[in-house]
PDB file of N, H, CA, C and O in Angstrom:
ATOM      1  N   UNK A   1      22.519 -20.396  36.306  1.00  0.00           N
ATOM      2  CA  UNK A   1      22.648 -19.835  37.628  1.00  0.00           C
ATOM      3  C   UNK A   1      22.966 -20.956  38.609  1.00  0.00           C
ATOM      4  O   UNK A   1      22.271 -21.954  38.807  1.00  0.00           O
ATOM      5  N   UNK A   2      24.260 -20.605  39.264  1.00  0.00           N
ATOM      6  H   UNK A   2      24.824 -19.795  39.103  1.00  0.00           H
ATOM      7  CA  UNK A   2      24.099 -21.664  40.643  1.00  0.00           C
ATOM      8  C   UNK A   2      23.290 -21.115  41.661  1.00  0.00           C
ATOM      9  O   UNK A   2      22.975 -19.975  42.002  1.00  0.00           O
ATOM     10  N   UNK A   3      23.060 -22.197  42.022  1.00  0.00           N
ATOM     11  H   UNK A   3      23.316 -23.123  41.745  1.00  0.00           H
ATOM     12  CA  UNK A   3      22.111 -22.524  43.877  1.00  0.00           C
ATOM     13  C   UNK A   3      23.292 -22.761  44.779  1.00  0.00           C
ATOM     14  O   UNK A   3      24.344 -23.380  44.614  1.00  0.00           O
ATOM     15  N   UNK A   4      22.819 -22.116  45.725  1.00  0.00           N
ATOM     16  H   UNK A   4      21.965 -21.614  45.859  1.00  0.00           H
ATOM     17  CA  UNK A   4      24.189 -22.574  47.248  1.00  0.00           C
ATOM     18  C   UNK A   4      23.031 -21.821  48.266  1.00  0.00           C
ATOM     19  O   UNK A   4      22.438 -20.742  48.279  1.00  0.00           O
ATOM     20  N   UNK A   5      23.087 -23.278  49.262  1.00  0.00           N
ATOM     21  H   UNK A   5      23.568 -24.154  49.252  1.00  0.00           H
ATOM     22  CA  UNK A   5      22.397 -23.200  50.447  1.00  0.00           C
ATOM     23  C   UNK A   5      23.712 -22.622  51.441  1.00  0.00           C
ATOM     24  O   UNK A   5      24.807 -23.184  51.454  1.00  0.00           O
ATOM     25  N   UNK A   6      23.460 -21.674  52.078  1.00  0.00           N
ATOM     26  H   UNK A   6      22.571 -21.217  52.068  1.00  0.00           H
ATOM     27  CA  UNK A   6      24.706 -21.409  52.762  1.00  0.00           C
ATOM     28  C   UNK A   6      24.275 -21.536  54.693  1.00  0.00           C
ATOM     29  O   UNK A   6      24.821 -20.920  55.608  1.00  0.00           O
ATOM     30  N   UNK A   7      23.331 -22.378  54.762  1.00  0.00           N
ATOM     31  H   UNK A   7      22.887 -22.878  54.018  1.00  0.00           H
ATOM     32  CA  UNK A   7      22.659 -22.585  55.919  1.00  0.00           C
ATOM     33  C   UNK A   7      22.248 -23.888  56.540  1.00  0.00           C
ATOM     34  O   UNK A   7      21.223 -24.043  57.204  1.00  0.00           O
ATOM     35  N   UNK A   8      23.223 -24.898  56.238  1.00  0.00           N
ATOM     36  H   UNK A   8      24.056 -24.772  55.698  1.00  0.00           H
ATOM     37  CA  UNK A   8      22.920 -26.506  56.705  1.00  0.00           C
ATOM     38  C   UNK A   8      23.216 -27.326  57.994  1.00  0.00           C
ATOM     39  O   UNK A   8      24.366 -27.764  57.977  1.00  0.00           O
ATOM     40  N   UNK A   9      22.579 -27.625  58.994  1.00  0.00           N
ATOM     41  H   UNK A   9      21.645 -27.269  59.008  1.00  0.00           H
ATOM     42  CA  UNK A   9      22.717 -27.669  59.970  1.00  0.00           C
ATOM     43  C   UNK A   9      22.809 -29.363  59.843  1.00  0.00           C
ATOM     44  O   UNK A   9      22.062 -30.153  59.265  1.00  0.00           O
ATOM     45  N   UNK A  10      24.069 -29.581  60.645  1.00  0.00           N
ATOM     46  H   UNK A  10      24.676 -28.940  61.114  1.00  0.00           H
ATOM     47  CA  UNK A  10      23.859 -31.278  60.782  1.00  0.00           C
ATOM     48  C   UNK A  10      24.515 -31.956  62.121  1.00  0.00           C
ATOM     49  O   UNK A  10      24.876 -33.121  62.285  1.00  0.00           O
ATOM     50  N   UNK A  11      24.555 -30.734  63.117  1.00  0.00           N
ATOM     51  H   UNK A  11      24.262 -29.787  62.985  1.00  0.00           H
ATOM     52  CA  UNK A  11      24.288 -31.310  64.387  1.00  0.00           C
ATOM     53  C   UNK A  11      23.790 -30.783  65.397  1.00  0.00           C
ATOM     54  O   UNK A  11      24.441 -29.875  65.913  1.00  0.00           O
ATOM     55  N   UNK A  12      22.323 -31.222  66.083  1.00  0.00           N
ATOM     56  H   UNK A  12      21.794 -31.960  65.664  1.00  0.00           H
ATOM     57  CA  UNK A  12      21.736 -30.477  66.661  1.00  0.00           C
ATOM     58  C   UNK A  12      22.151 -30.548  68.449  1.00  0.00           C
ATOM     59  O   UNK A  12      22.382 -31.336  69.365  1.00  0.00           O
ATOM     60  N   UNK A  13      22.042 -29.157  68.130  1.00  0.00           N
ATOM     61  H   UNK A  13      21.854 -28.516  67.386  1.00  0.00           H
ATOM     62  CA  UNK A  13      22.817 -28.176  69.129  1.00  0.00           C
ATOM     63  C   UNK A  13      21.500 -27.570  70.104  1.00  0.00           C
ATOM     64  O   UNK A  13      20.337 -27.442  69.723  1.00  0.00           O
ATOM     65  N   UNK A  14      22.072 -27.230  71.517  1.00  0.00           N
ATOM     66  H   UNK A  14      23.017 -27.334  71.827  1.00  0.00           H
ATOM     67  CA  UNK A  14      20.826 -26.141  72.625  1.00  0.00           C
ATOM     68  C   UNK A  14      19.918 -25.103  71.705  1.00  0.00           C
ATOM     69  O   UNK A  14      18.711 -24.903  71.835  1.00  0.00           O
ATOM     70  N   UNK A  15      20.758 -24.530  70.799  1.00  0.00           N
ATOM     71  H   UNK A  15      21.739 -24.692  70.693  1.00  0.00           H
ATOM     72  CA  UNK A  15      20.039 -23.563  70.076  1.00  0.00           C
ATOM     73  C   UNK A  15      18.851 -24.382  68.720  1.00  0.00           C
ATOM     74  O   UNK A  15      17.906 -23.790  68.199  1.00  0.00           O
ATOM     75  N   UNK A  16      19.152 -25.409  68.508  1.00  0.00           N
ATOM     76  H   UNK A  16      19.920 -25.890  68.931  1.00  0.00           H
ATOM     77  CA  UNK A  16      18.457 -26.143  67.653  1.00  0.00           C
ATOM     78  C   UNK A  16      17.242 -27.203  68.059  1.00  0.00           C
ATOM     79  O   UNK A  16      17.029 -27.910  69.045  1.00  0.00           O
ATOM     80  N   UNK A  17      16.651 -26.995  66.985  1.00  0.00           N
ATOM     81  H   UNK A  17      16.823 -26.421  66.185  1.00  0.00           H
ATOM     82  CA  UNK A  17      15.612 -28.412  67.924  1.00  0.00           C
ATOM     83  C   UNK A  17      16.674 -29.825  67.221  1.00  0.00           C
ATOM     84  O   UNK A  17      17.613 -29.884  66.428  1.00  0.00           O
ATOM     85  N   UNK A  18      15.834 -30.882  68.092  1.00  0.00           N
ATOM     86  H   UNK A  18      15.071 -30.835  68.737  1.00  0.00           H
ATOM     87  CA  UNK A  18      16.546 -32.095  68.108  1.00  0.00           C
ATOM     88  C   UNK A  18      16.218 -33.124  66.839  1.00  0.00           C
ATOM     89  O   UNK A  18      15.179 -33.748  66.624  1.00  0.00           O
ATOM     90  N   UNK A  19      17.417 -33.093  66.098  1.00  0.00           N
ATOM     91  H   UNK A  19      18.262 -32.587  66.273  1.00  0.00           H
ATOM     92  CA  UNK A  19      17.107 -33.476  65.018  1.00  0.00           C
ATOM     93  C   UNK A  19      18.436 -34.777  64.606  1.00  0.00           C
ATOM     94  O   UNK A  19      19.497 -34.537  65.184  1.00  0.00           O
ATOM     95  N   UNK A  20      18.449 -35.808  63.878  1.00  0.00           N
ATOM     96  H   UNK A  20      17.587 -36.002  63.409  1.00  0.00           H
ATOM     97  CA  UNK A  20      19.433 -36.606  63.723  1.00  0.00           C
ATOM     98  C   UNK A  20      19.785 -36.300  62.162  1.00  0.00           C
ATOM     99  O   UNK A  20      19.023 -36.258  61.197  1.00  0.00           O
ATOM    100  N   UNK A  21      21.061 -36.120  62.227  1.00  0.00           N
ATOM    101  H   UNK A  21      21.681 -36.154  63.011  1.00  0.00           H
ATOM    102  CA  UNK A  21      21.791 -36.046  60.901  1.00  0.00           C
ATOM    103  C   UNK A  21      21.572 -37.105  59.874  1.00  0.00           C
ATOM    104  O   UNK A  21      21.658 -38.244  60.333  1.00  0.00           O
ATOM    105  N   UNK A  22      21.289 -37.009  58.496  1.00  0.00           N
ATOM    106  H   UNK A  22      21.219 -36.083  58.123  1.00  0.00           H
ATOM    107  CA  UNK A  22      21.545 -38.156  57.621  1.00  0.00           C
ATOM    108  C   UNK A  22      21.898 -38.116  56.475  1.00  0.00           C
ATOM    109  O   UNK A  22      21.035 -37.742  55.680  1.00  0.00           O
ATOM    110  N   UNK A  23      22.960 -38.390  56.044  1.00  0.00           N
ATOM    111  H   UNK A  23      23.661 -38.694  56.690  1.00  0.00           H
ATOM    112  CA  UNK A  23      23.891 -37.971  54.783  1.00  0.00           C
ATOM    113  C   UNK A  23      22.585 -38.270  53.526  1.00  0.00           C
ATOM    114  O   UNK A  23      22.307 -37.324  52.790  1.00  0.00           O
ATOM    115  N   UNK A  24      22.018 -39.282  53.389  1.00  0.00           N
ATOM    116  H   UNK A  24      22.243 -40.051  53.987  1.00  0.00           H
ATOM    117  CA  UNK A  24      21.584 -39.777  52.632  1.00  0.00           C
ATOM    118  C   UNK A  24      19.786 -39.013  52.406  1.00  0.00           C
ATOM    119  O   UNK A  24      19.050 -39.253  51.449  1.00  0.00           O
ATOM    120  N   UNK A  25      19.461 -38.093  53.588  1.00  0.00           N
ATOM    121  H   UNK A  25      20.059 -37.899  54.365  1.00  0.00           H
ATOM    122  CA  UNK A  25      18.573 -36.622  53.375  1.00  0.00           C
ATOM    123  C   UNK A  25      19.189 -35.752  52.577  1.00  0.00           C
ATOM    124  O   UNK A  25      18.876 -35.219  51.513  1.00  0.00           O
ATOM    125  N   UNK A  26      20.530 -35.679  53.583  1.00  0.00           N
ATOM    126  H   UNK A  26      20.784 -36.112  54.448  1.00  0.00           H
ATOM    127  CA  UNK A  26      21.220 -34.337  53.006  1.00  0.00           C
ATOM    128  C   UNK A  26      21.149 -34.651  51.035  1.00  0.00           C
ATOM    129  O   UNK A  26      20.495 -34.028  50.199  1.00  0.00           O
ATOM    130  N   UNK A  27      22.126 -35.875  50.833  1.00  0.00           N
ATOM    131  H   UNK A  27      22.657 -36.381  51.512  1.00  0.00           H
ATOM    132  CA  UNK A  27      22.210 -35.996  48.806  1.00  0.00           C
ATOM    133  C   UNK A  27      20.623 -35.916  48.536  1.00  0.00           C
ATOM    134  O   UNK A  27      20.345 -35.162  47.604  1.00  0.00           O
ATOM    135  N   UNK A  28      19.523 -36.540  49.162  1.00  0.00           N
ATOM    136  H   UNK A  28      19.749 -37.152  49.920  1.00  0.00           H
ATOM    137  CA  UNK A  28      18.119 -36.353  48.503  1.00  0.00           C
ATOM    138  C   UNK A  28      17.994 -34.521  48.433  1.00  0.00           C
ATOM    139  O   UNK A  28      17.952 -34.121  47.270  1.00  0.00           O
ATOM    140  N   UNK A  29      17.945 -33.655  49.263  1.00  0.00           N
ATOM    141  H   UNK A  29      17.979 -33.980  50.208  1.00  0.00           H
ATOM    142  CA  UNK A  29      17.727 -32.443  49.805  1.00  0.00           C
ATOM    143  C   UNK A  29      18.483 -31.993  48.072  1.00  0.00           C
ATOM    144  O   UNK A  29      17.845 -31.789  47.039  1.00  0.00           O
ATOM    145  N   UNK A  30      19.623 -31.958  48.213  1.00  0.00           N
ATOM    146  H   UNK A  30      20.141 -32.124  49.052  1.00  0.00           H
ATOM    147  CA  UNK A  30      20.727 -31.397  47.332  1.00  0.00           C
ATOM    148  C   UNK A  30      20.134 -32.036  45.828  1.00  0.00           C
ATOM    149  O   UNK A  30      19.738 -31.121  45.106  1.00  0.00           O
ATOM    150  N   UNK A  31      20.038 -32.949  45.414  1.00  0.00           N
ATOM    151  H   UNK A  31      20.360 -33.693  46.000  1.00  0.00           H
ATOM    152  CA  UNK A  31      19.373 -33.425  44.300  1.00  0.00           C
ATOM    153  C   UNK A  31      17.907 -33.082  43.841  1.00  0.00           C
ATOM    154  O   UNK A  31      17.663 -32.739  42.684  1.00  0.00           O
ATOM    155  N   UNK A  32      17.322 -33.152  44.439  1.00  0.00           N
ATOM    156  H   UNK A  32      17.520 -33.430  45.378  1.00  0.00           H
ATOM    157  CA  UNK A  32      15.852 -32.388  44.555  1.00  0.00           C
ATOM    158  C   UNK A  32      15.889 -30.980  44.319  1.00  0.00           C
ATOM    159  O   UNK A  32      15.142 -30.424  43.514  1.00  0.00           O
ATOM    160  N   UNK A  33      16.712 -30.420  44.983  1.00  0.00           N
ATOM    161  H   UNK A  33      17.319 -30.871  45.638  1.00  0.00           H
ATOM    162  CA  UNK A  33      16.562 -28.844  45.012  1.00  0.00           C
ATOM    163  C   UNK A  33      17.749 -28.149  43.468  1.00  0.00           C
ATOM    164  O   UNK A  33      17.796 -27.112  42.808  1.00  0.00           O
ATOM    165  N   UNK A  34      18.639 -29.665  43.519  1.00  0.00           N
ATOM    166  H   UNK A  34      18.601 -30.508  44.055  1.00  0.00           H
ATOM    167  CA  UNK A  34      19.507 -28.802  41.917  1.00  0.00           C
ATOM    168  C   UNK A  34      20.959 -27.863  42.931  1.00  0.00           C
ATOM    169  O   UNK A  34      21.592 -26.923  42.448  1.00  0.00           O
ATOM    170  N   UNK A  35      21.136 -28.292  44.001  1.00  0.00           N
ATOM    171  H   UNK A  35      20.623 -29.055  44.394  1.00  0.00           H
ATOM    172  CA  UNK A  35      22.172 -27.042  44.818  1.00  0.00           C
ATOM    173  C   UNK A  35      23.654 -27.730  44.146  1.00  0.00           C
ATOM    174  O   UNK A  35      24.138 -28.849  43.975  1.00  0.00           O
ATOM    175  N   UNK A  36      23.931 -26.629  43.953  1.00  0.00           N
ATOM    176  H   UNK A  36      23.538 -25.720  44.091  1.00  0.00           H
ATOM    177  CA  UNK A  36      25.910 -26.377  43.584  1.00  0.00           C
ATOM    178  C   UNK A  36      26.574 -26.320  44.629  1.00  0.00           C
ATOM    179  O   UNK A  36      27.760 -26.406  44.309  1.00  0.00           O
ATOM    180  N   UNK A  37      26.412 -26.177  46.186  1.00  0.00           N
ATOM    181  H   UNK A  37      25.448 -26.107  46.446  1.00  0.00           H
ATOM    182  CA  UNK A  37      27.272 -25.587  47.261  1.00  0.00           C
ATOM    183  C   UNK A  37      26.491 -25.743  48.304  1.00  0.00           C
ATOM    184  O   UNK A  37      25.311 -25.685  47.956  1.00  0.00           O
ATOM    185  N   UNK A  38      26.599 -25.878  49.184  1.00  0.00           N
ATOM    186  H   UNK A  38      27.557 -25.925  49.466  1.00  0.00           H
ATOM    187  CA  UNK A  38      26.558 -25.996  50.815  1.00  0.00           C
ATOM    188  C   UNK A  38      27.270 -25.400  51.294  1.00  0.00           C
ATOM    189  O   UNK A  38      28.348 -25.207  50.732  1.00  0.00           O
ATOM    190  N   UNK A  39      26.956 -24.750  52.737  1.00  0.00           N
ATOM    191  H   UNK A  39      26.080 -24.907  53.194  1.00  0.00           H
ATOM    192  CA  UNK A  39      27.564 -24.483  53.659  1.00  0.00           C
ATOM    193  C   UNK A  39      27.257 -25.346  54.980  1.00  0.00           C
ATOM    194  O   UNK A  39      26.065 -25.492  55.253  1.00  0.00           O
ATOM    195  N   UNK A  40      27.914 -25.748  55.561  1.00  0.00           N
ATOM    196  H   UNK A  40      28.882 -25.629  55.339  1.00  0.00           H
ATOM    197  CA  UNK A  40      27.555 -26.376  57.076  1.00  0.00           C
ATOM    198  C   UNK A  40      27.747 -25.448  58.044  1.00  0.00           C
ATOM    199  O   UNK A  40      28.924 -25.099  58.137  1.00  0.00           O
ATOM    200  N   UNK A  41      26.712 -24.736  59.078  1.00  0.00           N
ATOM    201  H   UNK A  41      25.756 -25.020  59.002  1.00  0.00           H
ATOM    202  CA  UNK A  41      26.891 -23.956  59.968  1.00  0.00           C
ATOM    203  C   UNK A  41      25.770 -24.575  60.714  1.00  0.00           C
ATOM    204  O   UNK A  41      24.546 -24.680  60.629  1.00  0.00           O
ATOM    205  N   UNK A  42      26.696 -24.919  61.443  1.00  0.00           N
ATOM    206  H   UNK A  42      27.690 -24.834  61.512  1.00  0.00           H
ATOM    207  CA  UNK A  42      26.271 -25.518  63.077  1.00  0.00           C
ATOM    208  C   UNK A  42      26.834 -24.330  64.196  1.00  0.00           C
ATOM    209  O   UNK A  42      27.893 -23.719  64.339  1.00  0.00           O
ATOM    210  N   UNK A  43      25.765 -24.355  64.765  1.00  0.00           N
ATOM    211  H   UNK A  43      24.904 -24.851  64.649  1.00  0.00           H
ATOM    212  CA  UNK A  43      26.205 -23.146  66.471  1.00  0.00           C
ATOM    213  C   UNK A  43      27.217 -23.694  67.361  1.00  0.00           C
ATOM    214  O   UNK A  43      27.293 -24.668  68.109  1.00  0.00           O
ATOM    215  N   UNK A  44      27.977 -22.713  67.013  1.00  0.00           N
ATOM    216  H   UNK A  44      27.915 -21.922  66.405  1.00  0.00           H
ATOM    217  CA  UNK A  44      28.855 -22.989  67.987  1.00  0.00           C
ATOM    218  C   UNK A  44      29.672 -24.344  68.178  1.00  0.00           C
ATOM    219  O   UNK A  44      30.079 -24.871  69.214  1.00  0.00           O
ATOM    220  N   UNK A  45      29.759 -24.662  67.109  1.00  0.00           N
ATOM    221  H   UNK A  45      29.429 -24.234  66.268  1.00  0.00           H
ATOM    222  CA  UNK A  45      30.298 -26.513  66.966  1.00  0.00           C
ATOM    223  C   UNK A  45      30.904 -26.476  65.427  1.00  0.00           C
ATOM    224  O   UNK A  45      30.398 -25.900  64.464  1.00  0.00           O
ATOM    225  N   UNK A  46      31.986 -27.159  65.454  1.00  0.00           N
ATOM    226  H   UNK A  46      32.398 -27.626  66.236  1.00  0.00           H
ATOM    227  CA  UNK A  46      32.101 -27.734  63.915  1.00  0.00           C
ATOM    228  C   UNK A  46      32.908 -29.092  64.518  1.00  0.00           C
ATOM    229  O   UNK A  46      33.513 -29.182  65.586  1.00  0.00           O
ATOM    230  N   UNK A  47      32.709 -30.139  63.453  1.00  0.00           N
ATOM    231  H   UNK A  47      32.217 -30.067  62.585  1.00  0.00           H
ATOM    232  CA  UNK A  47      33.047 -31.284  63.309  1.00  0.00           C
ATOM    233  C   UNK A  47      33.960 -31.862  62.421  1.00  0.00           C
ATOM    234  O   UNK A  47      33.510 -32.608  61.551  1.00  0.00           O
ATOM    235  N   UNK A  48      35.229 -31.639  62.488  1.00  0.00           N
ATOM    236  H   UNK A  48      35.595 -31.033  63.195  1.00  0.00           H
ATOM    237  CA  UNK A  48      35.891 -32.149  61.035  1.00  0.00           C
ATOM    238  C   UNK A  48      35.968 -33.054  60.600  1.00  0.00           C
ATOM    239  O   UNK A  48      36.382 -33.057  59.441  1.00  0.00           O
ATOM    240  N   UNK A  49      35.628 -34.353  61.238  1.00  0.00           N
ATOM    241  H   UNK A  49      35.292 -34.350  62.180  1.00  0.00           H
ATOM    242  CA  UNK A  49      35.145 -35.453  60.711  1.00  0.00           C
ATOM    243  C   UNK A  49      33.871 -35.957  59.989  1.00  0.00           C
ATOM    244  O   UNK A  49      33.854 -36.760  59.056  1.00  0.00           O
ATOM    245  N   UNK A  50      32.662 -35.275  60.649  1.00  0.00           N
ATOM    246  H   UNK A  50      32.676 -34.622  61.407  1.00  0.00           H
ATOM    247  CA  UNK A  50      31.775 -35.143  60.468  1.00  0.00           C
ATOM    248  C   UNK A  50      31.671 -34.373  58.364  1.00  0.00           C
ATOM    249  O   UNK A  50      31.161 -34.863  57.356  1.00  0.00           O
ATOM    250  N   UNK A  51      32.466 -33.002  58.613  1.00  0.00           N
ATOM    251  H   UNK A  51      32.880 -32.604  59.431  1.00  0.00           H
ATOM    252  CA  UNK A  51      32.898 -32.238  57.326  1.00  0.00           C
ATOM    253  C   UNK A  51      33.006 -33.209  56.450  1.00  0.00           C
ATOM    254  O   UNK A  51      32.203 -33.555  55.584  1.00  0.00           O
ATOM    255  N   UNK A  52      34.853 -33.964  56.930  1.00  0.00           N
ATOM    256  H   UNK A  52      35.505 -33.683  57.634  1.00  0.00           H
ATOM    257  CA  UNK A  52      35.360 -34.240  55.941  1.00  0.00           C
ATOM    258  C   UNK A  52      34.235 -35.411  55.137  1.00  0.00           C
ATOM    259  O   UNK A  52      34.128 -35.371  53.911  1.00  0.00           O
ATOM    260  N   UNK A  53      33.562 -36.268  55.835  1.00  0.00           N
ATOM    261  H   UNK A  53      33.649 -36.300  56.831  1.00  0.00           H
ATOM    262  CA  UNK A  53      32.304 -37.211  55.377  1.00  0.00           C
ATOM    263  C   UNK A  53      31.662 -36.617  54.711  1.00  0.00           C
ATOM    264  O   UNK A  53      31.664 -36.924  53.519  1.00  0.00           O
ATOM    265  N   UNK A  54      30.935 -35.650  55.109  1.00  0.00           N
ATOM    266  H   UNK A  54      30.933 -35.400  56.077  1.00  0.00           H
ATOM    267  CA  UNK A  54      30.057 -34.864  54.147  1.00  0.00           C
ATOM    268  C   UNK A  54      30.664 -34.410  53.059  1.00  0.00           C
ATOM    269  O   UNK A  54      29.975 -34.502  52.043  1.00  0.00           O
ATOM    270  N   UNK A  55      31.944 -33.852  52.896  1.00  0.00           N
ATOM    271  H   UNK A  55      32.504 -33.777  53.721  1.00  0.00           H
ATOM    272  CA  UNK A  55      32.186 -33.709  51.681  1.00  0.00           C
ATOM    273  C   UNK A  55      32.866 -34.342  50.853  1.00  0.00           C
ATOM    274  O   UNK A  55      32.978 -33.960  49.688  1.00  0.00           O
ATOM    275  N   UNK A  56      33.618 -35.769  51.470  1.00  0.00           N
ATOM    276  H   UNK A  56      33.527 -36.080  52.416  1.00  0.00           H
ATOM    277  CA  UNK A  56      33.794 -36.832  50.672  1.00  0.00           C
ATOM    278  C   UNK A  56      32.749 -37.844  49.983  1.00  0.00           C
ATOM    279  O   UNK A  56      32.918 -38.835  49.273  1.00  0.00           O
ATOM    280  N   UNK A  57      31.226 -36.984  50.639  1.00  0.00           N
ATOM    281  H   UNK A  57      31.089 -36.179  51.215  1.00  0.00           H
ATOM    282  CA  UNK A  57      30.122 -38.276  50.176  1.00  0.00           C
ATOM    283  C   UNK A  57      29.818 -37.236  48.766  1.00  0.00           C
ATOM    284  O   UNK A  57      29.281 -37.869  47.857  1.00  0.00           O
ATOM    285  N   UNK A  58      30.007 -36.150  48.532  1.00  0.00           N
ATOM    286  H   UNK A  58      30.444 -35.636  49.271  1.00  0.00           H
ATOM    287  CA  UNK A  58      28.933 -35.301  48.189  1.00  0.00           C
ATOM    288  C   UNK A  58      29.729 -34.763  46.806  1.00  0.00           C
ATOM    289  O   UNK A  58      30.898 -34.469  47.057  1.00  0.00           O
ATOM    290  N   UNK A  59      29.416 -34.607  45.664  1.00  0.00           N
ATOM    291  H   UNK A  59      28.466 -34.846  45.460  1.00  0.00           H
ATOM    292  CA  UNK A  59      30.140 -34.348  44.267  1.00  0.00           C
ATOM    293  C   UNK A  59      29.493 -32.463  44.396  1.00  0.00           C
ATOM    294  O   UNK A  59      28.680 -32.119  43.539  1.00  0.00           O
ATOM    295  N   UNK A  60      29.822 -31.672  45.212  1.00  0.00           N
ATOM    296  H   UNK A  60      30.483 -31.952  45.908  1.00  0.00           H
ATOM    297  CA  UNK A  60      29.413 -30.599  45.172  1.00  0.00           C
ATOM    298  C   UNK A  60      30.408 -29.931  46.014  1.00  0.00           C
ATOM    299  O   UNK A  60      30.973 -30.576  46.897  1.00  0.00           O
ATOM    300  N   UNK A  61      30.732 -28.405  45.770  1.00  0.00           N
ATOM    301  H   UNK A  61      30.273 -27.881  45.053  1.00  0.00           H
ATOM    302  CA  UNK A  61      31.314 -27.935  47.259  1.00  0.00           C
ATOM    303  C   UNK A  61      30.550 -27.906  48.358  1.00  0.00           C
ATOM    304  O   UNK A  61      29.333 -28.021  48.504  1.00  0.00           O
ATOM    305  N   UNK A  62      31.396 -27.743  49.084  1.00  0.00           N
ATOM    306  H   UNK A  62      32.385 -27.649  48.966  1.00  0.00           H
ATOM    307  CA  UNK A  62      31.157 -27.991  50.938  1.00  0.00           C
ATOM    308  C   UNK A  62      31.953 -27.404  51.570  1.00  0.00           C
ATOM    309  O   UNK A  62      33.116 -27.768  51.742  1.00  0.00           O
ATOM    310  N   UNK A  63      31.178 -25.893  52.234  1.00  0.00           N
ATOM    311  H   UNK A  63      30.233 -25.596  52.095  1.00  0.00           H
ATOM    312  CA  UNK A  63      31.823 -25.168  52.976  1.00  0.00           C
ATOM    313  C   UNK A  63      32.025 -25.481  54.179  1.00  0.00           C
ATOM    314  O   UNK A  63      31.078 -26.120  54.639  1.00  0.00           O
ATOM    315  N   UNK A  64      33.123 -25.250  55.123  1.00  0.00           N
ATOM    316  H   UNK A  64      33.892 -24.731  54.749  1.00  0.00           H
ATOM    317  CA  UNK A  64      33.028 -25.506  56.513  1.00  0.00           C
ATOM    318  C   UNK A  64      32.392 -24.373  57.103  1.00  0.00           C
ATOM    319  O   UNK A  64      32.187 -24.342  58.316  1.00  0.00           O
TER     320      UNK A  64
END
């Protein structure tokens, strides 16, 4: 069975509490938990730089 978090927040936004992004949570998070897939959904914001990092760091899919 795959795992896919389809709920990853990595920039905090008015609607979010204040939190700092860190790639190197995110691979612990994803390794720990065994996940096949991500989604990044941030409110009202996307980052394509931000993306393309995250999913050039990350041997998994990565939804925008």
């Amino acid at each position: 069975m795959k795992k896919i978090d389809l709920h990853i927040h990595t920039i905090s936004t008015n609607s979010d509490c204040y939190f700092e992004f860190s790639i190197e949570q995110l691979k612990n998070y994803i390794e720990k938990r065994e996940i096949d897939g991500i989604a990044i959904t941030n409110h009202n914001h996307f980052d394509l730089e931000q993306f393309q990092l995250i999913s050039d760091s990350l041997t998994i899919v990565t939804f925008p």
